[in-house]
C-alpha positions as CSV (number, residue, x, y, z in Angstrom):
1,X,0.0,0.0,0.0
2,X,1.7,3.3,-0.8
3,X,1.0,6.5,1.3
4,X,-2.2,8.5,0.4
5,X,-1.5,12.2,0.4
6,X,-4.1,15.3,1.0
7,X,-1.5,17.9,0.4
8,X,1.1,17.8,-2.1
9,X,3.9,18.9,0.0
10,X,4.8,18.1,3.7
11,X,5.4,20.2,6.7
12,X,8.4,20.8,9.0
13,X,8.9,21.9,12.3
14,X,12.1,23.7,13.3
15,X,12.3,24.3,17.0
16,X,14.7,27.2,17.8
17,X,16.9,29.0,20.1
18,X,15.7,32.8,19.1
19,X,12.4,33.1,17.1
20,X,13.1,36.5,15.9
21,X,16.5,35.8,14.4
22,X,14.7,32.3,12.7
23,X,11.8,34.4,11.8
24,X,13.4,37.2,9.9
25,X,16.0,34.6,8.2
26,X,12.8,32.6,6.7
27,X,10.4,35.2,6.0
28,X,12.5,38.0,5.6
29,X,15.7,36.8,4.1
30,X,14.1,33.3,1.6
31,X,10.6,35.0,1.4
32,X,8.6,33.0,3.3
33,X,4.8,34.0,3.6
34,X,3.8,34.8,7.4
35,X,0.9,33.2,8.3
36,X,0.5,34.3,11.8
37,X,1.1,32.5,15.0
38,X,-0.5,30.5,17.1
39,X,0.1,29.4,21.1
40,X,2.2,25.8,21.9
41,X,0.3,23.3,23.8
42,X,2.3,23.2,26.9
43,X,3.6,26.8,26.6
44,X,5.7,28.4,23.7
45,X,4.8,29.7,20.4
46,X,4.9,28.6,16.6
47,X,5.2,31.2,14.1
48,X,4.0,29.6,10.2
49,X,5.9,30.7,7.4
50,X,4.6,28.9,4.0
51,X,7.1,28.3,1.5
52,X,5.2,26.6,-1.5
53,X,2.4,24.7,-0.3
54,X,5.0,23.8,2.4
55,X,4.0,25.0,6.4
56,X,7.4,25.8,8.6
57,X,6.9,25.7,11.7
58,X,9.3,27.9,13.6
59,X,8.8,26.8,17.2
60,X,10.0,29.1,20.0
61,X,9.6,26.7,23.0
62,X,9.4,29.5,25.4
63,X,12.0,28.1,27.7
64,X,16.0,26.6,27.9
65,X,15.9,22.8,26.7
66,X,18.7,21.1,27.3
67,X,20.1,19.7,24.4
68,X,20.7,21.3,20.9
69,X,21.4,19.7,17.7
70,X,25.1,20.0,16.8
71,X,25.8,22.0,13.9
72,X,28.4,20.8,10.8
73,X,25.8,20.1,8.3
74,X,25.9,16.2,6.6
75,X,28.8,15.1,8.3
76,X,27.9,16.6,11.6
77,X,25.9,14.1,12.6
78,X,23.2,12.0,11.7
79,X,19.4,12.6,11.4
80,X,17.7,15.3,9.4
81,X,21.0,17.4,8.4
82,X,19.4,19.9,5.7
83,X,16.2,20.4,3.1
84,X,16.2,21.3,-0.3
85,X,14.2,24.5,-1.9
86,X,14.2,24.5,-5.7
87,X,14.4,28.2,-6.7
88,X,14.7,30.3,-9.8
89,X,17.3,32.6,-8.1
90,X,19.9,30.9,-6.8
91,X,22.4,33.5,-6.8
92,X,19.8,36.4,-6.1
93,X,18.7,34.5,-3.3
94,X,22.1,33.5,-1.7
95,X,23.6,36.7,-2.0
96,X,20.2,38.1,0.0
97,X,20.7,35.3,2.6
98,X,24.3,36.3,3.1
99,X,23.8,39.7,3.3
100,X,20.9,39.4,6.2
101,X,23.8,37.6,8.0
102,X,23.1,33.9,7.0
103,X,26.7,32.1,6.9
104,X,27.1,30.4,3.4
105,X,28.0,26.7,4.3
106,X,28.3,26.4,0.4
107,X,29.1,28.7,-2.3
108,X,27.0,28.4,-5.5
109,X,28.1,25.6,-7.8
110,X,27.2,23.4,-10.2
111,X,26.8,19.6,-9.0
112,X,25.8,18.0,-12.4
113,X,25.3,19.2,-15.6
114,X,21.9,21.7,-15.2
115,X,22.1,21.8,-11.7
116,X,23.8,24.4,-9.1
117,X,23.3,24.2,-5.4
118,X,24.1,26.7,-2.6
119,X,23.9,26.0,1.8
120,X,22.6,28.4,3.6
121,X,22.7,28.3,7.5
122,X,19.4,29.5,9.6
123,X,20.5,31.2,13.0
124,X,20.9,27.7,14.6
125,X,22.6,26.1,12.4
126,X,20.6,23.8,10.2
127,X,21.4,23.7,6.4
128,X,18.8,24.6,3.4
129,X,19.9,23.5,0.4
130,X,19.0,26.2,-2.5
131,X,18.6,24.5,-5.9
132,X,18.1,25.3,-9.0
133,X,17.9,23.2,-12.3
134,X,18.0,24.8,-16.0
């Protein structure tokens, strides 16, 4: 039986340190649509950002946790590392990122014929792949 979908896209949650700095580098920095905000079960906050028909979930858990992912991208450790945004910019986009402060994990290049990547880092860290195919 294969998986039965209602939305063509999925949804990701990204719990962080400091909404505001995750907040302006998704909505303000990629483009992300605000959607509003709405109050954590349990106490915190998640601000929606849509990019696509994809909902981000920026999670502020409105208190210390004690762990945090470690950063280093693929080969910093395993589980989810980085996602991928397929863009018509990729240059536009990465040079916006960079200048709002976002560290370039990778510079734009070409991986395969047609196909150039950059990394981008959000304020804690995580990798999004920008990638755009001609």
């Amino acid at each position: 039986m294969t998986i039965k979908l209602n939305k063509d896209s999925i949804d990701i949650g990204i719990v962080v340190k400091d909404a505001a700095k995750a907040v302006a580098f998704y909505r303000d920095a990629l483009g992300f649509e605000d959607t509003g905000t709405m109050p954590m079960p349990g106490g915190g906050t998640m601000y929606r950002l849509l990019c696509g028909t994809t909902l981000v979930k920026i999670v502020d858990p409105g208190k210390e946790l004690p762990a945090s992912a470690p950063g280093g991208g693929i080969t910093g450790a395993y589980g989810y590392r980085y996602w991928t945004i397929s863009v018509p910019n990729l240059d536009e986009l990465t040079a916006k990122c960079e200048a709002a402060g976002a560290k370039v994990a990778v510079k734009p290049r070409e991986i395969r014929e047609g196909v150039r990547i950059s990394i981008v880092e959000d304020p804690d860290g995580n990798w999004v792949e920008l990638l755009e195919a001609t």
